[in-house]
C-alpha positions as CSV (number, residue, x, y, z in Angstrom):
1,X,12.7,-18.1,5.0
2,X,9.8,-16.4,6.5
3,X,7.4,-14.6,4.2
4,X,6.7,-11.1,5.9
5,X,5.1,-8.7,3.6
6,X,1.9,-11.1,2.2
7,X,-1.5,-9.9,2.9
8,X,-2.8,-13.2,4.0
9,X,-0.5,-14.2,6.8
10,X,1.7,-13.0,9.4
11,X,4.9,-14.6,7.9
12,X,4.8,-17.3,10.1
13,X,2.6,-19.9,11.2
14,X,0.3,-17.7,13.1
15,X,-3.2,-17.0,12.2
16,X,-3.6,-13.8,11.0
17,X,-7.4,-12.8,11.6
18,X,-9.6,-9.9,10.3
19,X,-8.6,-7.8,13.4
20,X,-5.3,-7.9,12.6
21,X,-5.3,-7.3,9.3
22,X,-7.3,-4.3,10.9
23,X,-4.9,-2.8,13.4
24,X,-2.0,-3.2,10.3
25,X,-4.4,-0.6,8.0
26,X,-5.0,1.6,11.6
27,X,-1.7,1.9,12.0
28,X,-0.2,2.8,8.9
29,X,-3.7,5.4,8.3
30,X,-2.2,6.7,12.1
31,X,1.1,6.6,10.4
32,X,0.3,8.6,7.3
33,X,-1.8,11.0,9.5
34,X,1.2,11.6,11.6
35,X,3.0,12.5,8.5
36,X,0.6,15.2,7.2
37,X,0.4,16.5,10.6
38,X,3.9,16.9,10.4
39,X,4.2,18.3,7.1
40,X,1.5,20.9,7.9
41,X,3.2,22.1,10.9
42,X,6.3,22.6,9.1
43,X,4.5,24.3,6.5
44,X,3.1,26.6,9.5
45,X,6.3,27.3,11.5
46,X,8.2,28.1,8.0
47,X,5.4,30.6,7.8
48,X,5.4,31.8,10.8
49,X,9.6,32.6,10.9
50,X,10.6,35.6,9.0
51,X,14.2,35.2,10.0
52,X,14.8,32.2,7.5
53,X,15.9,29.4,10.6
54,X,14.6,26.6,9.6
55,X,14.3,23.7,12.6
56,X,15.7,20.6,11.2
57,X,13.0,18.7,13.9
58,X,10.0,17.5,12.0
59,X,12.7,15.6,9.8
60,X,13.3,13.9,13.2
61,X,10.0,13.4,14.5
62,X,9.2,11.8,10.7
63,X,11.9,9.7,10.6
64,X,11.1,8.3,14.5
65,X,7.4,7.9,13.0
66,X,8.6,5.9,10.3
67,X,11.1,4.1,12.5
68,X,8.7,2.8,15.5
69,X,6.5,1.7,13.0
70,X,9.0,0.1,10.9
71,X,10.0,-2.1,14.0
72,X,6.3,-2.7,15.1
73,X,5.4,-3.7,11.9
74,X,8.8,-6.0,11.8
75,X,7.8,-7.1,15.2
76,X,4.2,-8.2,14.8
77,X,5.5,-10.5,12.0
78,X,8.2,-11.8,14.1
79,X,7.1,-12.8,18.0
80,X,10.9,-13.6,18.7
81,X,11.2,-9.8,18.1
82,X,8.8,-9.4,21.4
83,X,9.6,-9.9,25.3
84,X,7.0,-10.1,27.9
85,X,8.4,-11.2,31.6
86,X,6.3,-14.4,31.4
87,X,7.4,-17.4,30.8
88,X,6.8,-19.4,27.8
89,X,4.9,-23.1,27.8
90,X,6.0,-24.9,25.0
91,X,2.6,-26.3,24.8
92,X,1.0,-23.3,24.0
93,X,4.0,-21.3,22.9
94,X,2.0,-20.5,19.2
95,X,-1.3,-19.0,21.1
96,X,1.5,-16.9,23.2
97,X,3.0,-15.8,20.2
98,X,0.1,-15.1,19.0
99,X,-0.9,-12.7,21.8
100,X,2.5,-11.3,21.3
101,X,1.9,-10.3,18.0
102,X,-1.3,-8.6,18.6
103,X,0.1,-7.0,21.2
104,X,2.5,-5.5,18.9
105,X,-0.1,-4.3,16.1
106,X,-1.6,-2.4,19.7
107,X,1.4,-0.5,19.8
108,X,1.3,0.8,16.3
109,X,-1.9,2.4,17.2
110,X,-0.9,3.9,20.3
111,X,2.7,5.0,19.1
112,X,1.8,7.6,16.6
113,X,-0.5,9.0,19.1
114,X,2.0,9.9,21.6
115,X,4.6,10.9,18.5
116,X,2.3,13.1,17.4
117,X,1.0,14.6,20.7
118,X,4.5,15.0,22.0
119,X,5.6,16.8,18.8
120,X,2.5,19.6,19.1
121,X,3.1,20.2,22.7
122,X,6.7,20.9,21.4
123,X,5.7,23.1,18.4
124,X,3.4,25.2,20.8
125,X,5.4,27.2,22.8
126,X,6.8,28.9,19.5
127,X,3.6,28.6,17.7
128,X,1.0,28.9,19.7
129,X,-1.2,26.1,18.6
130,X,-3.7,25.7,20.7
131,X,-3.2,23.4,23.7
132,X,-6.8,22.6,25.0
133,X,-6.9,18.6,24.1
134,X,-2.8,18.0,23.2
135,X,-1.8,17.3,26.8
136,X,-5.1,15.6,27.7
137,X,-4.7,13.4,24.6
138,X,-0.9,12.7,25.5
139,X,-1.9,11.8,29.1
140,X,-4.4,9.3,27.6
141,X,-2.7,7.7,25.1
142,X,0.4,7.1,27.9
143,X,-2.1,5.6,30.1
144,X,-3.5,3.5,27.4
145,X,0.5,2.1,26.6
146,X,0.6,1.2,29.8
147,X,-3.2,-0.4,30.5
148,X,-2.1,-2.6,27.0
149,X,1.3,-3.4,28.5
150,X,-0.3,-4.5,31.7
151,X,-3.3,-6.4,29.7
152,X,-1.5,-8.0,27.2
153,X,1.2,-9.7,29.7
154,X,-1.9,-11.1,31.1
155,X,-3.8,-12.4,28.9
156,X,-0.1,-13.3,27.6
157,X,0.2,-15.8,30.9
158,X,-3.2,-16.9,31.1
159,X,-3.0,-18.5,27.4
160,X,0.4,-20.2,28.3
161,X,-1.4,-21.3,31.9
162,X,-3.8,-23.5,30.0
């Protein structure tokens, strides 16, 4: 039985390194961030409704924050949890995994960034929080999903090439 929630490895034979342990703490900071930010625009939009409605979406948008971390976390302990369209070379399957993994903890960083963008542009048009950096953030932190997809299958392929 695999070992998944010690703080000195990855619950399997992987190395778990400094930057790991790292990205984990980033991402649940990200996490718990996400969760205030929520909270406080709930607080807001309560204040800001005189007619009692309450919106039962920040429940939502907590719950999916939880979730995708939940599974990321899951996942980074677990590289059978990860796909990449590359095939794997059993002679270097544990670096792949490896890369896999780290991947993984990469997501959990970027995640929470487009949650939390995605629920402020959603917010705004009944709040009118200000806009200015919300969809330039979203628009960077969807190109940075894609620049790690695209890096990490590499570098995902070039460790199983050699």
């Amino acid at each position: 039985m695999r070992n998944f929630f010690t703080l000195n490895c990855s619950g399997s034979d992987l190395p778990y390194r400094m930057s790991d342990r790292i990205l984990d703490i980033a991402g649940i900071v990200l996490v718990i961030l996400q969760l205030l930010l929520f909270i406080g625009l709930y607080e807001w939009d309560k204040e800001q409704q005189c007619d009692g409605v309450e919106s039962p979406s920040y429940a939502v948008w907590m719950v999916l924050a939880v979730l995708f971390w939940l599974i990321g976390f899951g996942a980074s302990r677990n590289p059978s949890f990860v796909n990449v369209p590359v095939r794997m070379n059993p002679k270097r399957v544990t670096v792949q995994n490896y890369w896999k993994c780290h991947f993984t903890r990469w997501l959990n960083i970027v995640l929470p960034m487009i949650n939390a963008t995605t629920c402020w542009t959603e917010r705004n048009s009944r709040l009118g929080l200000p806009m200015e950096w919300a969809g330039a953030f979203n628009v960077l932190a969807f190109t940075l999903l894609v620049v790690l997809a695209i890096v990490m299958t590499i570098q995902v392929y070039r460790v199983g090439r050699g």
